[in-house]
N, C-alpha and C positions, 0 to 999 in steps of 0.2 A: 816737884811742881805741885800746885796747890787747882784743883776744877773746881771753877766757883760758877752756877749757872743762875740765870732766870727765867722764868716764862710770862710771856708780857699777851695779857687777855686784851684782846681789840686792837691791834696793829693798826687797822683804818685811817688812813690820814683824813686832815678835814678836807682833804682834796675831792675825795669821793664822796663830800654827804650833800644829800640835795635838796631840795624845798621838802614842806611836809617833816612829819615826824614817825618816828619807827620803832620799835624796841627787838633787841636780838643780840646775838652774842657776833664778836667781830672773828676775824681769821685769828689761830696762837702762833705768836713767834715765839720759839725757843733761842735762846742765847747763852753760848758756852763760853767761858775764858779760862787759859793755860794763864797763870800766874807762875813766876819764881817764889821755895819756899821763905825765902830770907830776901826782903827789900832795903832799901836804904830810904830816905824821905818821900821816895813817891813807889808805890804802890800801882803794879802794873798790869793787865792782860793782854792776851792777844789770841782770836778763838774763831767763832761765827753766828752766821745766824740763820733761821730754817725757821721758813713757814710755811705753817699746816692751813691749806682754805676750808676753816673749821666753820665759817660762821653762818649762822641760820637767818641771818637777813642778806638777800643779795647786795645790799648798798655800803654793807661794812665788809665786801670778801673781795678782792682779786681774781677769783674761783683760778687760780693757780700758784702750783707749787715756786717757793722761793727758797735760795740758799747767797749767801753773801759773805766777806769778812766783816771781823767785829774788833773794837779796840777800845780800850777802858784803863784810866790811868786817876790817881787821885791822890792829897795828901793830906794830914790830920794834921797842922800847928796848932797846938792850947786844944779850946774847942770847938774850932775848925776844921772841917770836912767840907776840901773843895776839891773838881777834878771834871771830868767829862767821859762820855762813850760817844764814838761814833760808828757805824753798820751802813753797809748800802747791799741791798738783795736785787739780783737778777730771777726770772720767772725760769725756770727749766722744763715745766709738764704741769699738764691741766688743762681745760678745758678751751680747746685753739678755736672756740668763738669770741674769747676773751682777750680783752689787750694785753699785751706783753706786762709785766711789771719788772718796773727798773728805779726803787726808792730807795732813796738818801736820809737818812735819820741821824741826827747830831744832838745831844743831851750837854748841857754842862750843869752842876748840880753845887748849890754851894749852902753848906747848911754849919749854923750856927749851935750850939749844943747847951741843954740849961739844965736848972735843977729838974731830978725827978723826970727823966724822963724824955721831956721836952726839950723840941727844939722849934727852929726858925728855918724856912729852907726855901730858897727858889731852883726849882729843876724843869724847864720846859724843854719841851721836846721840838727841835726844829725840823720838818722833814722837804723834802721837794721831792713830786713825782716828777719825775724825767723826761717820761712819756707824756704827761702833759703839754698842756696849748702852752706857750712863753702869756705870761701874764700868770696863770694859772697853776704855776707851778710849786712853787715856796708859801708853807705856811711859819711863822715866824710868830711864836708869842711871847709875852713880858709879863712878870707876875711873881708871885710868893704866897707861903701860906706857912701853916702850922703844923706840927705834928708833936707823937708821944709816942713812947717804947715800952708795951706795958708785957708783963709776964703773967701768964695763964698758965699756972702750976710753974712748970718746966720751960715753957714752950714763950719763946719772945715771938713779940706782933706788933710789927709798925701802922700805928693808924695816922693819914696824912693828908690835909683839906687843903687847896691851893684854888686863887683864882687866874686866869690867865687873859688879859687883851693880844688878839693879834692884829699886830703890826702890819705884817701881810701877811695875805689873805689870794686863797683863790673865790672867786666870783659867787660859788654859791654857799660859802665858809662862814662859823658866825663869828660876829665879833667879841666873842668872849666864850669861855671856855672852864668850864668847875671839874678841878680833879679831886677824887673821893680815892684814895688810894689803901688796901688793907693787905698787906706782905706777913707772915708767915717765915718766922727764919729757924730755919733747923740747922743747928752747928754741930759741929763734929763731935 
């Protein structure tokens, strides 16, 4: 079996951001998947996910702990990389003045591959908090952007701009949404 993880800075749905502006770092989710070492066309995991309420502004943290399953599957035709992950965390401990958290997060990710480097790619993140008011619950965005795979010495670095409208929206969510994304891949 192959452990393939990630750790995803700012969990925060746009469920929780609210009028006004902030700067701070959000809760880390961590995300582990048990892969097989030998796949056939689709390439698969199945693992979890665990968040730490790390973040230093109150309006981006849960202020409680989360653990969940996690599932990730995907497949390469030509220069196509298409596939999805979805996670949903339950709240187990932290601080019981806080609501429970019970979030849903669904990726599907489909990226087209070029010369040098570059590719084409839309991956929005769908989530709904649970515990939310009904209206309020699903944020749903549509979008694509660009990226590149560049190597520093040794060391590959995904850098990845996307813009995203949503569709739905909780009430105080904006309508639009810039991903600045920079990954770090250390291979074996």
């Amino acid at each position: 079996m192959l452990l393939d993880t990630s750790i995803e800075f700012g969990n925060s749905s746009l469920t929780e951001l609210m009028t006004g502006s902030a700067f701070g770092l959000a809760d880390i989710t961590y995300t582990a998947y048990l892969s097989p070492k030998k796949s056939g066309s689709w390439i698969w995991g199945i693992g979890g996910a665990f968040t730490l309420p790390t973040a230093t502004e109150d309006r981006y943290s849960g202020d409680k702990w989360s653990a969940g399953p996690a599932f990730v599957a995907l497949t390469m035709p030509g220069s196509w990389v298409t596939g999805f992950l979805v996670q949903n965390t339950w709240s187990f401990a932290g601080d019981s003045d806080a609501a429970d958290v019970n979030k849903f997060l669904f990726q599907y990710f489909i990226n087209y591959n070029m010369d040098n480097g570059w590719y084409l790619n839309s991956s929005p993140i769908i989530t709904s908090n649970w515990e939310a008011e009904s209206g309020n619950q699903w944020t749903v965005p549509f979008g694509a952007g660009v990226g590149r795979l560049v190597k520093h010495g040794t060391l590959p670095v995904d850098y990845r701009l996307g813009a995203y409208w949503n569709a739905e929206k909780p009430e105080f969510a904006p309508d639009w949404s810039l991903q600045f994304v920079v990954k770090f891949l250390f291979l074996k």
